[in-house]
C-alpha positions as CSV (number, residue, x, y, z in Angstrom):
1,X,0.0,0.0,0.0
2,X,1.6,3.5,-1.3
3,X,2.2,6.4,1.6
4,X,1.2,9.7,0.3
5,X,1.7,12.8,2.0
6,X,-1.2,15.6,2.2
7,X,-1.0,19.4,2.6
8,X,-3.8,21.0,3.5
9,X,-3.9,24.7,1.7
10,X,-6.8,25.5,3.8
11,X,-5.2,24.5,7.3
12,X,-2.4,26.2,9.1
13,X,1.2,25.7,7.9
14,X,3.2,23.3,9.3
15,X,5.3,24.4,12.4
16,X,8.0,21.9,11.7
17,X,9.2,19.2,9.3
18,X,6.1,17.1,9.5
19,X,2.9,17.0,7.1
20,X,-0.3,17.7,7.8
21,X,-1.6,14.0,6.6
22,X,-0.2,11.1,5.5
23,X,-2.8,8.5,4.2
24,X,-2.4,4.9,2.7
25,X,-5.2,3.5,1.2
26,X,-8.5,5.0,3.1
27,X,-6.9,5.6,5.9
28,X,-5.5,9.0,6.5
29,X,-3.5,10.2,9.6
30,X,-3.6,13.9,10.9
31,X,-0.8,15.2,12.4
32,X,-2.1,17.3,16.1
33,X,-3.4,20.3,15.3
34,X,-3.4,23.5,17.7
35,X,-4.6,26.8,17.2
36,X,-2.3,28.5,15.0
37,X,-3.2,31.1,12.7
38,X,-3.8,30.0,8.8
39,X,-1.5,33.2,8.0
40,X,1.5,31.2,9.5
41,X,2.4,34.0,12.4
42,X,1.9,31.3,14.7
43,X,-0.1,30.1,17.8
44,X,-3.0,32.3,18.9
45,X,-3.4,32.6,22.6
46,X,-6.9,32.5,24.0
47,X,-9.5,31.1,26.1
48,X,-9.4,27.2,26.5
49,X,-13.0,27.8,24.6
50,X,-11.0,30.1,21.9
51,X,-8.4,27.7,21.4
52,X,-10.3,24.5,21.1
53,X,-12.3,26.2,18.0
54,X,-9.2,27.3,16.7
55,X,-7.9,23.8,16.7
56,X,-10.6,22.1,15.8
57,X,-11.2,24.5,12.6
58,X,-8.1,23.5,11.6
59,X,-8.5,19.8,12.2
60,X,-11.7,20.2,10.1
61,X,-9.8,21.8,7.2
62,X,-7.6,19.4,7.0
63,X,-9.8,16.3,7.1
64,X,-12.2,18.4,4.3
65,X,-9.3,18.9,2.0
66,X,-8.3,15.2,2.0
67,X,-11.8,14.3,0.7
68,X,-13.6,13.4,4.2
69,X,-15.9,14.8,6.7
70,X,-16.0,14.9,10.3
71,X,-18.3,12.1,10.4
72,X,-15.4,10.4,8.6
73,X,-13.4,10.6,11.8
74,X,-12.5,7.2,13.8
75,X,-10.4,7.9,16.4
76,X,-9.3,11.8,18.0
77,X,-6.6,11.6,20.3
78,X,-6.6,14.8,22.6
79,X,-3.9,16.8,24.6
80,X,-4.3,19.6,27.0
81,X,-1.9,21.2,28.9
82,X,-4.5,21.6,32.3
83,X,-6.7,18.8,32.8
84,X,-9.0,21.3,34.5
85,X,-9.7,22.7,31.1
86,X,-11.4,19.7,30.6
87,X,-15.5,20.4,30.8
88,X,-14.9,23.8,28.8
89,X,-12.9,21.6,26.1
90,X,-15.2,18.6,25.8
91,X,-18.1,21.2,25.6
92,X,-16.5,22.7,22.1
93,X,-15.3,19.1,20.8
94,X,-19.1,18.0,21.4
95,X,-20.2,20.5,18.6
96,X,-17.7,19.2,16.0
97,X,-18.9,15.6,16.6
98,X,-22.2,15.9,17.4
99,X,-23.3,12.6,15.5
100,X,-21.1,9.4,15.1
101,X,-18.8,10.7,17.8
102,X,-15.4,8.8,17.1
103,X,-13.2,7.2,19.7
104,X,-11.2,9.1,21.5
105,X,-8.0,9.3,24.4
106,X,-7.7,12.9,25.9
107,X,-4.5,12.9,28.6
108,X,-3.2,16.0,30.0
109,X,0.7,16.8,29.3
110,X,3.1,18.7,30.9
111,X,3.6,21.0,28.3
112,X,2.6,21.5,24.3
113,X,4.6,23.5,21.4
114,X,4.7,27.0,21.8
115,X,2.6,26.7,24.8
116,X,-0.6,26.1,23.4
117,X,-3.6,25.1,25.9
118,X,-4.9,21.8,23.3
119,X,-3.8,19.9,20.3
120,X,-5.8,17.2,18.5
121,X,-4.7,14.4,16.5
122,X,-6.9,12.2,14.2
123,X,-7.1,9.1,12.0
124,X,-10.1,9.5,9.4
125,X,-11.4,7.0,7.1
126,X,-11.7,8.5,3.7
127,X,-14.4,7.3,1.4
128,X,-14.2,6.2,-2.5
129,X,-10.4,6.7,-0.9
């Protein structure tokens, strides 16, 4: 099965050598997204609320320009700097998977790039893929 490499022109650049997606077959992996700015000047400091949008709009943009939807999304893995952020987090994620909610790990860490509050990771299945 071939490895190809995505690059979303409607996410946020890349903040390092990594690509936004690599998929094989139908399944596509997303590299964590955070809430940086689609210009490329970087993370966006806000609200655990703000940030969570932030992120997940970019998570969205990404899986859209591979060819999927959000239902499309299997698994979400989760990171947040404060655990306590937790309720205000899960109440955002709830309106990007409203239906078909996909699995998901969310684990606090001691610290993400640039100091972001969240970062999500995802694995999508991608129809007619």
């Amino acid at each position: 099965m071939e490895k190809t490499c995505v690059f979303s022109p409607n996410g946020s650049p890349a903040m390092g050598p990594y690509s936004h997606a690599v998929q094989t077959g139908q399944l596509l992996f997303i590299s964590g997204q955070g809430p940086f700015a689609k210009d490329g000047s970087g993370a966006i400091a806000g609200t655990i609320e703000e940030e969570t949008v932030r992120t997940l709009d970019n998570l969205k943009a990404v899986v859209e320009d591979a060819g999927a939807q959000m239902t499309d999304v299997v698994k979400t893995t989760c990171f947040l700097a404060d655990m306590n952020d937790f309720k205000a987090f899960n109440t955002v994620y709830a309106s990007y998977f409203a239906e078909q909610s996909p699995a998901r790990s969310c684990v606090e860490v001691a610290r993400l790039p640039l100091d972001i509050k969240v970062e999500v990771e995802a694995i999508v299945l991608v129809p007619n893929a």
